[in-house]
C-alpha positions as CSV (number, residue, x, y, z in Angstrom):
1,X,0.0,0.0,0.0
2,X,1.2,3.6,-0.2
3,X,2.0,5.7,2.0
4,X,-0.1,9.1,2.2
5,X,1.4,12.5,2.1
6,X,1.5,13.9,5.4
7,X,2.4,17.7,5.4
8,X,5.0,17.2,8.4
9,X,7.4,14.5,9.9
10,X,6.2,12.5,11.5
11,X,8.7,12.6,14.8
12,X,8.0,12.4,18.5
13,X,6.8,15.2,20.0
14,X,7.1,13.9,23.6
15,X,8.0,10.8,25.0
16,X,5.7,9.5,28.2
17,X,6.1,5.7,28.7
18,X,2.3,6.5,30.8
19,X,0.7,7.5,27.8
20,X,0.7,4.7,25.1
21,X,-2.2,4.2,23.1
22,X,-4.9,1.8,24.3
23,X,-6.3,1.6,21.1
24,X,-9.6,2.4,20.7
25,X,-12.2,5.3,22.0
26,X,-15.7,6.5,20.6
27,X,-16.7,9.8,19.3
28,X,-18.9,11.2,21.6
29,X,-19.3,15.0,20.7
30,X,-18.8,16.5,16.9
31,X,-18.9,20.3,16.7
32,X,-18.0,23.1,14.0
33,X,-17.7,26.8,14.0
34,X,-18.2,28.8,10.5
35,X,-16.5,32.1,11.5
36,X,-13.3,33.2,13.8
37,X,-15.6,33.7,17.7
38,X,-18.3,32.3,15.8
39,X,-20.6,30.1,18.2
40,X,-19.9,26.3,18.4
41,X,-22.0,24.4,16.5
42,X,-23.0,20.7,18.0
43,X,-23.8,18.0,15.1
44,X,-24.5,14.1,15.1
45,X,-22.5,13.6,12.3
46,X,-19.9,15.5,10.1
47,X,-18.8,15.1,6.7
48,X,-15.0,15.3,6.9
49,X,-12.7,15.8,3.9
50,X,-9.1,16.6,2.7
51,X,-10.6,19.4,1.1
52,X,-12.3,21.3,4.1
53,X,-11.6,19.2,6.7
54,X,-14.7,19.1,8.7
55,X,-17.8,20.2,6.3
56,X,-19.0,24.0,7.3
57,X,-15.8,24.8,9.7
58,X,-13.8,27.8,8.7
59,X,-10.4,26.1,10.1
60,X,-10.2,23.0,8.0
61,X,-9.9,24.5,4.7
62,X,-6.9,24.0,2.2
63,X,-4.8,27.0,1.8
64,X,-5.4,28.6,-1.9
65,X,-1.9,27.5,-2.7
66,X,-3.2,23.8,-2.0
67,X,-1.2,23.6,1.1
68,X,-3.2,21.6,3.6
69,X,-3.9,23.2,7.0
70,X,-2.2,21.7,10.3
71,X,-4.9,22.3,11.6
72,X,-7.7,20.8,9.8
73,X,-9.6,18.8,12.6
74,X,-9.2,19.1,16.1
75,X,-9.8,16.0,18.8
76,X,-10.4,16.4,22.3
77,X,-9.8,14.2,25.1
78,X,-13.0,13.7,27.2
79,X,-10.5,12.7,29.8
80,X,-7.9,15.9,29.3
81,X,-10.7,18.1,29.6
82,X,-11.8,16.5,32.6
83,X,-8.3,17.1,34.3
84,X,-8.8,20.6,33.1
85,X,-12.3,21.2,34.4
86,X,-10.8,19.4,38.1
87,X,-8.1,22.2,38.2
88,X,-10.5,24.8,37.8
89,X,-13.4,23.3,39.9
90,X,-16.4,23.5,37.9
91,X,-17.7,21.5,35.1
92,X,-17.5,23.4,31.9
93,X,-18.9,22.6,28.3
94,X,-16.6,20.7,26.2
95,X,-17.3,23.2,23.6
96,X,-15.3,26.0,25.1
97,X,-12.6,24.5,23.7
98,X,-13.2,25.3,20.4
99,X,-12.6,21.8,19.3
100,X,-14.4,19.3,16.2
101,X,-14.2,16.1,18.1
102,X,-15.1,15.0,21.9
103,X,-13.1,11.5,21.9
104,X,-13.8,9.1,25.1
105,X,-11.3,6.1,25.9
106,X,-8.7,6.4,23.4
107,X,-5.5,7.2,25.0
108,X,-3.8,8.9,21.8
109,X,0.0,9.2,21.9
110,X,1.6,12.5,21.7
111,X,3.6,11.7,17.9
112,X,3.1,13.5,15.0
113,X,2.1,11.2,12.5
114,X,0.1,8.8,14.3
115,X,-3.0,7.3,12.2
116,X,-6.4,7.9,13.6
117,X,-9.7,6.0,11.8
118,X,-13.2,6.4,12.1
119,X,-15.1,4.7,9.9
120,X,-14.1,5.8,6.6
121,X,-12.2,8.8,7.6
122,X,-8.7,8.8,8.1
123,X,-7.0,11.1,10.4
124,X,-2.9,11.9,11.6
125,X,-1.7,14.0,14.1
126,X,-0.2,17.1,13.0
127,X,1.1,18.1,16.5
128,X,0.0,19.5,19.6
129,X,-3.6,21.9,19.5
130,X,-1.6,24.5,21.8
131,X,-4.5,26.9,24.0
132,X,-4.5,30.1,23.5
133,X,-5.3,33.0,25.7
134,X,-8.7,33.4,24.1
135,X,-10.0,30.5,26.5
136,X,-9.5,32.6,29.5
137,X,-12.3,34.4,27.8
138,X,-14.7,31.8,27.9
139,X,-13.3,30.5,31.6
140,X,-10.9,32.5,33.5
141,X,-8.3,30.3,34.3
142,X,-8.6,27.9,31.6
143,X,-5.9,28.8,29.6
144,X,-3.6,27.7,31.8
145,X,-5.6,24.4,32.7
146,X,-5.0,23.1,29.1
147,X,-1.6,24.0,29.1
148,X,0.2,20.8,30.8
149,X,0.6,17.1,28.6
150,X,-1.6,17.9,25.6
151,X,-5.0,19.0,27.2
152,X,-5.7,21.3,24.8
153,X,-5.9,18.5,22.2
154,X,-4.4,17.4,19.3
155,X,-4.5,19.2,15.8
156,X,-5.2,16.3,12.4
157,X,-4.5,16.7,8.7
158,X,-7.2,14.6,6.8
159,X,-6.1,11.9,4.7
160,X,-9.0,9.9,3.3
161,X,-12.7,11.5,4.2
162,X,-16.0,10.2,5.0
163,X,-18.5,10.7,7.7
164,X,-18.5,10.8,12.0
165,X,-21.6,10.3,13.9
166,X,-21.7,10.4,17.3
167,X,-21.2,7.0,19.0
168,X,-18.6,6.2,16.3
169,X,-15.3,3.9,17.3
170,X,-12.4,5.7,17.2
171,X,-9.2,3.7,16.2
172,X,-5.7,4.0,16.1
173,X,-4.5,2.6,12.9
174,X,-1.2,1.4,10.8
């Protein structure tokens, strides 16, 4: 089989012997903004392509050049945000992270280049989905909640596309 084109090396990013990937997780939120501050929009399910990453989100979208976006999907942890919302204190919606995808039970290893699937679709990490002071907007103190190990997420390139509903299994792939 060939191997895909992937806009980056893939390299390790960090090395954590207590994060290695377990495998295998389920999609449990899907959400898209159109616009810069633009309000999160929650779906069931999301077209995703290499074109636009994730259908109707301004982020995803191949440069004009045809350079493809770092940053054309982002995942969320259920359980990083859940870290994040125990150092603050207070539940909080996932969605104030600004992410596409709410992931449960997939522990995802911090490399560049790792191979995500669901269903069809066909993800890999482009790096680290670093938070940015605009979260202290939405939470104060939430900034620096999502700074330590990757809580803020991780930031995908799409490779092959397809759909993701909610309640989808979420793989780690070769």
């Amino acid at each position: 089989m060939r191997q895909p084109f992937l806009p980056f090396a893939p390299v390790s990013l960090r090395s954590d012997p207590d994060h290695v990937a377990a495998g295998h997780g389920t999609v449990i939120g899907i959400a898209r903004r159109q616009a810069p501050r633009a309000p999160m929009e929650l779906l069931a399910e999301a077209a995703i392509t290499p074109a636009h990453g994730v259908a109707g989100d301004f982020r995803g979208r191949a440069k004009p050049d045809g350079r493809v976006a770092r940053r054309q999907v982002s995942l969320l942890r259920r359980e990083d945000w859940a870290l994040a919302e125990a150092e603050l204190g207070r539940a909080l919606p996932w969605t104030h992270r600004r992410a596409n995808l709410l992931v449960e039970g997939l522990d995802l290893p911090r490399i560049a280049g790792t191979i995500l699937t669901i269903g069809a679709v066909r993800l890999a990490v482009s790096g680290e989905c670093d938070p940015c002071r605009r979260m202290d907007e939405e939470q104060p103190g939430l900034w620096p909640a999502l700074v330590p190990d990757w809580r803020g997420g991780y930031l995908m390139t799409v490779i092959t596309g397809g759909y993701a509903r909610l309640g989808d299994p979420i793989r780690l792939s070769q």
